[in-house]
C-alpha positions in Angstrom: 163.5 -6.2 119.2 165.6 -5.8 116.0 163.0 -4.7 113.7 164.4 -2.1 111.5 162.1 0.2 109.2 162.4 -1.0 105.8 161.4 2.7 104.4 164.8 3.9 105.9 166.3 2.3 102.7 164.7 4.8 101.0 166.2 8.4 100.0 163.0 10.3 101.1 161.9 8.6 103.7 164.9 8.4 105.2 166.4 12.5 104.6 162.9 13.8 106.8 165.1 12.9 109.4 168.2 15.4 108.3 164.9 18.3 108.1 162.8 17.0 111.2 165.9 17.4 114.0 166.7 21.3 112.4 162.9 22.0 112.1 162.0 21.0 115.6 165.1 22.8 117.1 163.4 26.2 115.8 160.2 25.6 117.4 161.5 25.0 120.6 163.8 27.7 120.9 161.3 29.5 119.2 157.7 28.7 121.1 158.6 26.7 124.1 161.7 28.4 124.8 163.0 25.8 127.4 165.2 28.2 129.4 168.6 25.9 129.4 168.4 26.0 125.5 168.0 29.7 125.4 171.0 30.4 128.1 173.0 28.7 125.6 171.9 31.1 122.5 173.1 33.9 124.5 176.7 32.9 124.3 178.6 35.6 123.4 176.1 38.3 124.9 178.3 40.9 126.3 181.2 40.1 124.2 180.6 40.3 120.7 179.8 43.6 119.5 176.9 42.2 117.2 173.8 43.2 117.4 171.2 40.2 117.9 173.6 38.0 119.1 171.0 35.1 120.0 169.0 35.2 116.8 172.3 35.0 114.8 173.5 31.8 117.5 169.8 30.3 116.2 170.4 30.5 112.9 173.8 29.3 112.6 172.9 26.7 115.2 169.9 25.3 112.8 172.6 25.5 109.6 175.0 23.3 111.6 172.2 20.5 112.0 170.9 20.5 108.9 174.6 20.4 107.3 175.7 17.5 110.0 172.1 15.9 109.5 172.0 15.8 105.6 175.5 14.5 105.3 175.0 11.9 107.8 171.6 10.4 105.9 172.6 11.0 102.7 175.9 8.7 103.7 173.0 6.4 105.5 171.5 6.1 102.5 174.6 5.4 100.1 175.4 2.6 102.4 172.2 1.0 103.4 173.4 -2.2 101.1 176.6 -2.7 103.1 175.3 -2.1 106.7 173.2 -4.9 106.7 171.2 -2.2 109.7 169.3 -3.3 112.3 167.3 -0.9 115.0 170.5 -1.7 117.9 172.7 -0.2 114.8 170.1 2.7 113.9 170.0 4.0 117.7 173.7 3.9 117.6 173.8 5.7 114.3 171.3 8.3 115.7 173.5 8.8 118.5 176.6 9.3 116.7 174.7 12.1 114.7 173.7 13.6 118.1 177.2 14.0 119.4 178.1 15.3 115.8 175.7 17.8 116.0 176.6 19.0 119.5 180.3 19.0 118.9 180.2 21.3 116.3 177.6 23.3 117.6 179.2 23.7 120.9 183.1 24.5 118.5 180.8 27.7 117.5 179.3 28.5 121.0 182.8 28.6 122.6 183.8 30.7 119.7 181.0 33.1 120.3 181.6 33.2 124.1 185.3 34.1 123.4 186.6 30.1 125.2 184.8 31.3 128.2 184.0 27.7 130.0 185.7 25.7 127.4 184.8 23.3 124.6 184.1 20.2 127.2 181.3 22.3 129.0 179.9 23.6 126.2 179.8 20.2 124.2 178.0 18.9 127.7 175.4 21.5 127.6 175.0 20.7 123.9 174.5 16.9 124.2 171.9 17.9 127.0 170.0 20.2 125.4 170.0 19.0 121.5 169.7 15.5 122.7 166.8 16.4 124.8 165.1 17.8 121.5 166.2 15.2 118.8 164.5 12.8 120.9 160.7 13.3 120.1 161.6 13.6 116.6 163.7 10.4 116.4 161.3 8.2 118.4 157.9 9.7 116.3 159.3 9.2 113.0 160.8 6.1 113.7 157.4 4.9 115.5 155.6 5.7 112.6 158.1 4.1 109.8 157.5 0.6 111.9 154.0 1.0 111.7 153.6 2.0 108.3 155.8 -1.0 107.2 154.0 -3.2 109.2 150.5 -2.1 108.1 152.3 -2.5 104.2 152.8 -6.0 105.0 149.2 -6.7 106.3 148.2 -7.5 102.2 150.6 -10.5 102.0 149.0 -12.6 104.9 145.3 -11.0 103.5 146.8 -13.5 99.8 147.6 -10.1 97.7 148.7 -10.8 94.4 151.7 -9.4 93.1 152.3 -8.0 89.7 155.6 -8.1 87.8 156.1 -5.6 85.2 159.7 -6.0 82.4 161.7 -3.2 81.8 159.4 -2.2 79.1 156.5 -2.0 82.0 154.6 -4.4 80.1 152.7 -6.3 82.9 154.2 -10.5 82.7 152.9 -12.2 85.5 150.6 -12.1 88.8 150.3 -14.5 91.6 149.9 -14.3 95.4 152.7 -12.8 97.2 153.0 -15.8 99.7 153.2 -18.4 96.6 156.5 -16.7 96.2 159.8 -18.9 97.5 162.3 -16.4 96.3 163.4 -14.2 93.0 166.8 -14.7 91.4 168.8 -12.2 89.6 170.3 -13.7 85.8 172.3 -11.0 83.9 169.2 -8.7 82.4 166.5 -11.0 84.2 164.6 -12.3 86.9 163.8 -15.9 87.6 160.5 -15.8 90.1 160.8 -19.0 91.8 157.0 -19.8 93.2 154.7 -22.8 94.5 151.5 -23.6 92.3 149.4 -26.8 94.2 152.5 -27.6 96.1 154.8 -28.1 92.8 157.7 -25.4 92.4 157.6 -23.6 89.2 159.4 -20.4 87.7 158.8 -17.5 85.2 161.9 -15.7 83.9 160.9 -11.6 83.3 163.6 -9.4 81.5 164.1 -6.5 84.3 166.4 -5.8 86.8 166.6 -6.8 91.1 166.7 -3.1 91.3 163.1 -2.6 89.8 161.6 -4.9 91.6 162.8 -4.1 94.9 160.1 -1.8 96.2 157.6 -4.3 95.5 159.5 -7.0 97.2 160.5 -4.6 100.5 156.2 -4.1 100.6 155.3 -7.4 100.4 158.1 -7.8 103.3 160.4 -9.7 100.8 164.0 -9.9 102.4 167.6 -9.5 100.0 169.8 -12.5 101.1 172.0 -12.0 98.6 173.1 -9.5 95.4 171.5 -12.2 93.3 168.9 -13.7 95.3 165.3 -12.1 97.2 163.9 -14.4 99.7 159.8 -14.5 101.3 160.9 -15.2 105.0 157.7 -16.9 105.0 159.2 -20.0 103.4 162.5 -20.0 105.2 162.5 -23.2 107.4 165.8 -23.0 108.8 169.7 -21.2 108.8 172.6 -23.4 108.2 176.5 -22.5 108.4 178.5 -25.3 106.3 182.0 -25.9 107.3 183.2 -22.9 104.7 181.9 -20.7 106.9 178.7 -19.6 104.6 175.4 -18.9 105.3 171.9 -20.9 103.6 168.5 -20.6 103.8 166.8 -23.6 103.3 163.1 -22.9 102.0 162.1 -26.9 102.2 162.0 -27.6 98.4 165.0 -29.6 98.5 167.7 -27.3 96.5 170.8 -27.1 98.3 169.7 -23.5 99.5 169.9 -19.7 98.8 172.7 -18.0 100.0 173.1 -15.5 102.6 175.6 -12.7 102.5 177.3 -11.4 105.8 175.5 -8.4 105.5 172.4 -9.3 105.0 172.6 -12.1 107.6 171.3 -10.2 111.0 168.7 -8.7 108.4 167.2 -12.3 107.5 167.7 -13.6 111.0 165.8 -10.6 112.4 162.7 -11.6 109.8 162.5 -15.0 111.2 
């Protein structure tokens, strides 16, 4: 399975992830109070002369994940175009931030414990014990992402009709989101590229590939290309020429849409 939640490409959806792994770290060092998490507050207990040593390791503990958390999906986000992200990718991204988070965190704790144990032990008892925790969140949210994507692509096989709005949001033209072949990007336009009783036809709207996005990712529209949007419905096959470059050939006997090399696994995921 390669599926990969479309709503990740998305600012919000995809941040809740940078508040979720913080936020659930507090309730379980706060309510369940697993007792290998809580040993590892108490670094520095005996040491430091500070009074509430292991509500002060909580707090700075939480700041380090949201800091490592929102820099990592804010940089998630900024380069979602040039990815070309896939779930094998995501799980390895989600991973990365893991270690991230538990190599700083455990930096602090041998800090706090005055380099009793050393870095190496504490950054094990880290990965254990945050890794342990990020889990549910990552697996829920990302559960429910699929399903919500999937569910949002249920209207396109029910024959929903799309509407396309200009950059004025003056409403230009509707037609059922499976009639679509593909959308092209010209300059300050769009050229929809549709069937009508089996006969390929095209309307040209002044907006951008930008606006029109969201409503291609939730009728489960696919970007093959900075100038072209494909319905993976219509794709009949992949070809490589000799050049090295990717088509799509959608059956209507043009020479085929392009596919970018980062878009490629993307489109080949869809099919």
């Amino acid at each position: 399975m390669t599926y990969y939640p479309k709503s990740l490409n998305r600012f919000f959806p995809c941040y809740v992830f940078a508040l979720a792994i913080p936020a659930f770290f507090l309730v379980s060092v706060l309510l369940y109070e697993p007792r290998a998490l809580c040993d590892m507050m108490h670094a520095g207990d005996g040491i430091s002369t500070m009074a509430g040593v292991y509500s002060f390791n909580i707090i700075i503990t939480f700041a380090i994940l949201l800091a490592v958390m929102s820099i990592s999906r804010v940089m998630l986000w900024l380069l979602r175009r040039h990815l070309a992200m896939d779930l094998y990718k995501y799980v390895i991204w989600c991973i990365g931030e893991t270690l991230v988070c538990s190599a700083f965190t455990a930096l602090y704790l041998v800090l706090m414990d005055g380099g009793q144990g050393g870095w190496f032990s504490w950054f094990g008892k880290a990965i254990t014990n945050l890794g342990a925790i990020a889990l549910y969140p990552y697996l829920i949210l990302t559960l429910f992402l699929c399903a919500r994507d999937i569910a949002s692509r249920e209207p396109q096989e029910q024959g929903a009709r799309l509407k396309f709005y200009d950059s004025r949001h003056q409403l230009k033209f509707i037609t059922e989101a499976s009639s679509i072949l593909y959308i092209e990007s010209n300059e300050n336009y769009i050229i929809v590229h549709y069937l009508e009783n089996g006969i390929e036809k095209k309307v040209q709207i002044r907006t951008s590939m930008k606006n029109i996005e969201p409503l291609s990712e939730q009728a489960g529209f696919a970007r093959a290309h900075r100038c072209y949007i494909i319905n993976p419905l219509h794709v009949k096959s992949i070809r490589k020429t000799s050049g090295g470059q990717n088509f799509a050939d959608l059956g209507t006997g043009d020479e085929g849409i392009p596919i970018s090399k980062k878009y490629y696994d993307s489109i080949a995921s869809m099919l």
